[in-house]
N, C-alpha and C positions, 0 to 999 in steps of 0.2 A: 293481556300482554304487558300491561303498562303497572299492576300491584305493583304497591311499597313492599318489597321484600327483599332480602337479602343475597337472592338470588339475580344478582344483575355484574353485568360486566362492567370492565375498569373503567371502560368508555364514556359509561354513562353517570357515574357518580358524580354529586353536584348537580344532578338536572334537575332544574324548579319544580316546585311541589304545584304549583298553580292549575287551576284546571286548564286557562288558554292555552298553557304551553302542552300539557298532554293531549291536547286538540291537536295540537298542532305536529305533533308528534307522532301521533298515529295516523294522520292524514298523510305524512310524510311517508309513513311507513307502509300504509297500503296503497299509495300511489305506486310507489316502486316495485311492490309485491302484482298489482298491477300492470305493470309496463314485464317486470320478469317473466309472467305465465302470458300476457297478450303475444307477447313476440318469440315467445320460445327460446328463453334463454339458459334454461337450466338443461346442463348433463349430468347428470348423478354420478360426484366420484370425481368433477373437474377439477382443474385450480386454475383460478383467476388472479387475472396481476391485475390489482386494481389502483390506480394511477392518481397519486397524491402529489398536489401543487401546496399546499398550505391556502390556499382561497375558501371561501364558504361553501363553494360546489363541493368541492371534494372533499371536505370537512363532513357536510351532510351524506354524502355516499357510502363514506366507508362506513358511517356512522349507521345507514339505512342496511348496509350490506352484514355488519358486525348483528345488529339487533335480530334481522331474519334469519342469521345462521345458529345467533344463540339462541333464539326458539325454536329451530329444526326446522324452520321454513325453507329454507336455503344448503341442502346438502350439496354443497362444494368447496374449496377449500382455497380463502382468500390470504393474497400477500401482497402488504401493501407495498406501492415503490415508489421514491420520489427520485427522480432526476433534477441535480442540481444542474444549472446549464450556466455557471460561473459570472451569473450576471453579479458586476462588484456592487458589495454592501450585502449581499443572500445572505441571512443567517442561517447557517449551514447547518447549527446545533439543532435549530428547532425541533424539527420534524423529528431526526433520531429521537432524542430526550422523551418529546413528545409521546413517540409509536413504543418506546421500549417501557415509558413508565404507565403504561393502557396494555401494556401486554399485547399488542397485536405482530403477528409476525409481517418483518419487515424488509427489504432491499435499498439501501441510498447507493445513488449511481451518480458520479461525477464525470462530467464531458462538458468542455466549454466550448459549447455550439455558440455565445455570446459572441465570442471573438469572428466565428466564420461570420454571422450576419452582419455583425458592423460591419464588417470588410467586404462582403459582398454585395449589401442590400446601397444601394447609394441616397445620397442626404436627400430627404422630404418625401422619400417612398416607405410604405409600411414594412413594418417587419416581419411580418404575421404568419406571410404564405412560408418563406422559409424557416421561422422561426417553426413552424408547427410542421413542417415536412421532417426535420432535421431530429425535433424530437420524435413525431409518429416513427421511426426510421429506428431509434436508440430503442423505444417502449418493444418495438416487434422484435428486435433482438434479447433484450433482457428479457419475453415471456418465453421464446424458444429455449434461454439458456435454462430458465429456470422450470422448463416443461410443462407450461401453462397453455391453456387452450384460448383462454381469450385475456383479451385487454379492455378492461373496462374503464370508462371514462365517466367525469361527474358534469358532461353537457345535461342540463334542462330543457324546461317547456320555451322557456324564453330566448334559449342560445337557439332552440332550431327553428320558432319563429322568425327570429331575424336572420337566420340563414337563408330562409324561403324567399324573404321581400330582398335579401341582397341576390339573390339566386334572378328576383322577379324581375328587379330594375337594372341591375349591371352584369347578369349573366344572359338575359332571356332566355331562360327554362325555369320549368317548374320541379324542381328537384332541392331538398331540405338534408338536415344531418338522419338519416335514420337509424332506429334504435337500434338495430341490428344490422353487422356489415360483415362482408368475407374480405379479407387483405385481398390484394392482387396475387399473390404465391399459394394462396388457396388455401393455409396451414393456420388461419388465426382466426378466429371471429371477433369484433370488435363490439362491445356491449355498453348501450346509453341505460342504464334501470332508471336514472334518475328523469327519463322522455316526459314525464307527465305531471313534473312537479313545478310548481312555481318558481322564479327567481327570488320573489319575494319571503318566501316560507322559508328559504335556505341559507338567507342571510338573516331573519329571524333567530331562526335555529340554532345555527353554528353562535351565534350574537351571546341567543342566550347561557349556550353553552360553555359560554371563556373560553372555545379553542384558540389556540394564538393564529391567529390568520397573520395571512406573507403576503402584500401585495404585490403583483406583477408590473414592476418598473420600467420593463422594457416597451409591450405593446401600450402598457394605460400609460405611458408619459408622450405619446404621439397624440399631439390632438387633428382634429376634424376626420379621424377614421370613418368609413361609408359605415361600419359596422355602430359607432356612436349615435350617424344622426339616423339611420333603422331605431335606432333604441329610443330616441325622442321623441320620434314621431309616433311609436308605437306608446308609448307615455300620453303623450298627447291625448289619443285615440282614447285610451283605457281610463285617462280623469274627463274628456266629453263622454264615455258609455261605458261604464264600469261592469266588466266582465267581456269584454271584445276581445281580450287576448284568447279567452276560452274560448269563445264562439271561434275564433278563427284556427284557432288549434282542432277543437273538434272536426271543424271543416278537412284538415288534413288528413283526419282518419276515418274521410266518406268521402274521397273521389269517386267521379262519374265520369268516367274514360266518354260515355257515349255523348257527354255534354260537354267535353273539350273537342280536340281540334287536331289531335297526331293520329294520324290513319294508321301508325303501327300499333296503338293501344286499344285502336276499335279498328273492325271491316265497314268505314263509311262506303266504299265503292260497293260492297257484300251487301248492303240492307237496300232491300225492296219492298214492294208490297208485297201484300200475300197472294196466292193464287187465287183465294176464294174471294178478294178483294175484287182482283182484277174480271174473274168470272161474272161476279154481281152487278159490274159494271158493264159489261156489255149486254147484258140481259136488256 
């Protein structure tokens, strides 16, 4: 997949020759190709609005998404889109310049949802929950327009971790991002591919890569976010026992309904002994 040849897209020119880096590249790339066939995200003949921030996530997605469609992995038909959401100082040029001279087909979309959230969210409250309703909301309209079946997003193994432990300590339920989702109107599917890849490997990547990354000034200039100290503590965790994010990630994709605790996901009242149990017993 990864030959020196001539035959490689815009995307990728400049990628270091080094071998760690095509480690790392292909590990990227079959993780996603991974999470695509695990969860069933492929219709043959789709098109996907796959959803560019300028960050190293989404840097790494389309990058993941562009490579498996240029080896025929991936028959569907992606375009990429970024919503500018008028936050002042956005380099607006980027991303076009960026996506036009990679040759990827592309959508830029301006709406200054910035101005509703100042104005609505009040001083020392996060931005986050309207700030990502407001865009979720503009993404589902721009794939309808554009006759897209899903909206794919460049969430990782690390954003749904910590979605689990903020889900575990300030929601009480056990519910995560999952990789696959149906909107509420029943007309869009919502696709994570990047579910299984590291945080670490993506900022690597995109790093190595010179993509011009955009930082998000609005939610990352909020400090003591609950979604921050999740990310500390799981830092913590993973320099005391190096590879615990894994263990706990795999843990998510081996629930045991009958060794938790909601009688709608097991019949706790329904299990009894067996007949021949109770027979042997009175013998």
């Amino acid at each position: 997949m990864l030959d020196d040849t001539d035959d490689i897209h815009p995307l990728f020119n400049g990628a270091p020759k080094t071998a760690e880096f095509k480690k790392l590249r292909k590990r990227i790339i079959r993780e996603a190709r991974e999470a695509i066939e695990r969860y069933g995200m492929i219709e043959r003949g789709a098109r996907w609005l796959v959803c560019l921030s300028g960050g190293k996530d989404s840097y790494t997605l389309l990058a993941a998404l562009v490579e498996l469609q240029w080896r025929g992995l991936l028959p569907v038909d992606l375009l990429a889109c970024n919503l500018d959401q008028g936050q002042p100082g956005f380099p607006a040029t980027v991303l076009p310049e960026f996506l036009k001279r990679m040759g990827v087909p592309h959508r830029i979309e301006y709406q200054d949802t910035y101005s509703i959230v100042m104005d609505k969210v009040p001083q020392g409250r996060t931005y986050c929950a309207l700030c990502s309703r407001l865009r979720r909301g503009n993404l589902y309209r721009i794939a309808r327009e554009e006759s897209c079946s899903a909206v794919v997003l460049g969430h990782h193994r690390d954003d749904i971790l910590e979605t689990f432990f903020l889900n575990l300590f300030h929601g009480g339920k056990l519910a995560t991002m999952p990789p696959k989702l149906l909107n509420d109107d029943g007309d869009l599917l919502v696709y994570r591919p990047l579910a299984h890849v590291a945080e670490t490997d993506c900022d690597r990547f995109a790093r190595a890569m010179g993509y011009p990354i955009i930082p998000c000034d609005l939610c990352g200039s909020q400090d003591g976010l609950q979604r921050q100290a999740i990310k500390q503590m799981l830092d913590r965790w993973e320099t005391a026992s190096p590879g615990r994010r894994q263990k706990m990630f795999s843990a998510l994709m081996s629930a045991r309904p009958s060794h938790l605790l909601d009688p709608d996901l097991f019949d706790f009242a329904g299990l009894t002994r067996s007949v021949a149990f109770e027979q042997n017993s009175n013998d």
